[in-house]
Phi, psi and omega in degrees: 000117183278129166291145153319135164226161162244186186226126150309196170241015171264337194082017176259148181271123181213175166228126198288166191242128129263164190277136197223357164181171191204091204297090201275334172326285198312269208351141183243010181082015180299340168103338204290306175297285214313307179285004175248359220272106156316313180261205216247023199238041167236124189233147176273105150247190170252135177318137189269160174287087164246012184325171179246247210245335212267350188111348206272106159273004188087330200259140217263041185218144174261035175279159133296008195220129169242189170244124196230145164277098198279314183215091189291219117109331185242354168303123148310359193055045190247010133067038186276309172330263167324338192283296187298332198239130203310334196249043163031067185279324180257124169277110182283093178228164173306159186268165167266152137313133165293135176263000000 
């Protein structure tokens, strides 16, 4: 199975990663992946309430506002996201060719 690939303007061959999930546990909502994101496909919401009995969500920030993945579909695969964002949230892998 052949990867997507690009060329630099150097001529070096290289292969992009999309984003392919995003760990909202982790996430602390600082916005720092959105604002390096060239396209549309991150958006700031608000954390759904998933806590247990003890108060305890799992989660490792007490913000209300995370990061969700909006439209995966407009990603480049230029991983500017992940380079930025401090608690490693997002998960990255290469496309297959379309046959």
């Amino acid at each position: 199975m052949s990867m997507m690939t690009g060329v630099t303007r150097g001529g070096q061959e290289w292969i992009p990663a999309f984003a392919v999930d995003l760990n909202q546990t982790r996430c602390i909502g600082c916005g720092r992946c959105f604002k390096v994101c060239p396209r549309d496909v991150l958006e700031l919401v608000e954390r759904e309430e998933t806590g247990d009995a003890d108060g305890d969500d799992g989660f490792s920030d007490s913000s209300n506002m995370v990061m969700s993945l909006k439209d995966l579909l407009d990603c480049i695969g230029c991983m500017a996201c992940a380079r930025v964002c401090p608690k490693k949230c997002l998960a990255h892998a290469p496309q297959a060719l379309a046959a």
